[in-house]
N, C-alpha and C positions, 0 to 999 in steps of 0.2 A: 497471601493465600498459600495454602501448603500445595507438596508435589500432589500428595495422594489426591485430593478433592480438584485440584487442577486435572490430572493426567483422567480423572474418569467425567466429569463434564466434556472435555475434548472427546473420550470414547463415544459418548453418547447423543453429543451434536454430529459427529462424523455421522452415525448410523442416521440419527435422521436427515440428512442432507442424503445420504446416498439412499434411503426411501423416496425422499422427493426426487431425487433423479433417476429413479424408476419409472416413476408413474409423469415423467415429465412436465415437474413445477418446480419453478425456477425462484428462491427465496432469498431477494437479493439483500435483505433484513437478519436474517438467521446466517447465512454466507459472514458477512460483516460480524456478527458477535462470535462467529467459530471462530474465524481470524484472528481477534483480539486474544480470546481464550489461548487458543494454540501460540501465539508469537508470545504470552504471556508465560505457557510452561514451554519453550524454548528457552527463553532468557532466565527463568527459574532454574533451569540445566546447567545454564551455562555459568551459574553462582551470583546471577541477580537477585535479590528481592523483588519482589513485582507486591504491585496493586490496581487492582479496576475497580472498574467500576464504583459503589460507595466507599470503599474501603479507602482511594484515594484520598493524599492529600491535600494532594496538587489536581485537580480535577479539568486543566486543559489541555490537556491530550489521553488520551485510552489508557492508556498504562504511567505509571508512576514506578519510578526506582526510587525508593525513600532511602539508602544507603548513599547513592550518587546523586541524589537532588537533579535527576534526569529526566525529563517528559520522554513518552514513545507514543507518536499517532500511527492508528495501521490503518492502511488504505488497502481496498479488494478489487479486484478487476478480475474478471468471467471471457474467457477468450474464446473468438467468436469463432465462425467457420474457419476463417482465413487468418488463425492466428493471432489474434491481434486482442490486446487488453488496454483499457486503461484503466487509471486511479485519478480521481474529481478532488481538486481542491475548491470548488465552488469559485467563490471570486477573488481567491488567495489569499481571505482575512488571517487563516492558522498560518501563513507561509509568514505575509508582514509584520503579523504583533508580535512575531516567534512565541508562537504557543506551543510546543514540541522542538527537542534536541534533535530526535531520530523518527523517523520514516522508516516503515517496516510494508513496501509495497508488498503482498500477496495476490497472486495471479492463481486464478483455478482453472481446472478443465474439469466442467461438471461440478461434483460435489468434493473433488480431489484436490486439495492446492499443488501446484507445481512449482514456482518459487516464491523464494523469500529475496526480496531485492530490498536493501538495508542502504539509506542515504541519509547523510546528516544534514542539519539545518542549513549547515552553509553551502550547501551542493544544490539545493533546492532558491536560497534567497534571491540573488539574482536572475533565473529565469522565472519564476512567477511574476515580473516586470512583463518580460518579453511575449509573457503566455496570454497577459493581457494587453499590452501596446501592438502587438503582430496581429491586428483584426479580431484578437478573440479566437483564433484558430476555430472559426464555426464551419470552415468549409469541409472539415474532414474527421469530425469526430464529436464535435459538443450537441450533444440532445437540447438543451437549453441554453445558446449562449450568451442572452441575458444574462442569466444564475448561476451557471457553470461553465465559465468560459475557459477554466484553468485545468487542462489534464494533464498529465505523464504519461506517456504512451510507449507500450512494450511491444514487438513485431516480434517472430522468429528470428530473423535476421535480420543485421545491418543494410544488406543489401534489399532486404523488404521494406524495410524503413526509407531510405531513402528515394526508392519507387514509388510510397505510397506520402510520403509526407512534401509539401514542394519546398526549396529551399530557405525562403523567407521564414517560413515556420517552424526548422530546425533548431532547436534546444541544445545548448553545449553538452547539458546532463544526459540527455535523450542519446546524440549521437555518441558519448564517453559506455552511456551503458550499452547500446548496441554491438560496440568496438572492440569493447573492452570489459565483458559482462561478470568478468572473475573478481574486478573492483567492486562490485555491489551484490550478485546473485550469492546467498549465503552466507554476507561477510560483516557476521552476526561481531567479530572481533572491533567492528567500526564501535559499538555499544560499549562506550567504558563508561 
């Protein structure tokens, strides 16, 4: 896809995302494809080839780099009163069959994204074990933990994170990004 037909779909999903958060409807469907859109003309910036959607040729994960033979899955989380987002790997089938290089986590406030947290597959392989063998972490975040027992979870802070998460169910990747959040918020350069 080119910059120009990218950069104005992103114009005009942003505007109606932020119509719906006027009149307070919350499109956790449209959220998700603006994401994809938007992280897809970032990494077109940044001198990727991108593909989605049909276009792909590699169609397991969201985006496609047909230069680098790279998958990119983007995950969204909506953060709530108290700060707090996740992103649903369902029951970590994309984590284990490694169907995606790169994790493009996108966190909004409202219709606004606020970051971009960028992890590669091997940052992620290991703890989707722990996300499912630790109880399913149902006690403090999975709406379904049947079906989605696998999340990534974003707090303000480190120190909110470990308040609200209890130690069994800390994530290496989890407490690395809280710690140390300059390793992944932005760090669009992990994407080669």
């Amino acid at each position: 896809m080119r910059k120009k037909e990218l950069s104005l779909i992103v114009k005009y999903l942003e505007r109606v995302l932020r119509i719906l958060d006027q009149v307070e409807i919350s499109d956790k469907k449209l959220r998700e494809r603006y994401a994809e859109y938007l992280v897809a003309l970032e990494l077109l910036k940044r001198g990727h080839k991108v593909q989605i959607l049909d276009e792909r040729e590699d169609k397991s994960a969201d985006i496609y780099l047909p230069d680098k033979g790279k998958r990119v899955e983007v995950k969204t989380g909506l953060i709530d009163e108290d700060g707090y987002a996740d992103a649903s790997f369902g029951l970590g089938k994309q984590i284990i069959q490694k169907k995606f290089d790169y994790c493009v986590f996108v966190t909004f406030e409202g219709h606004k994204p606020k970051e971009f947290i960028i992890f590669t597959h091997g940052e992620l392989r290991e703890e989707v074990k722990k996300m499912i063998w630790r109880g399913k972490r149902k006690e403090f975040g999975a709406a379904h933990p049947k079906t989605n027992p696998c999340l990534l979870c974003r707090y303000p802070t480190y120190e909110e994170y470990k308040r609200k998460i209890p130690p069994k169910y800390r994530l290496k990747v989890e407490k690395n990004l809280h710690m140390y959040p300059e390793r992944y918020v932005g760090k669009w350069s992990k994407i080669k």
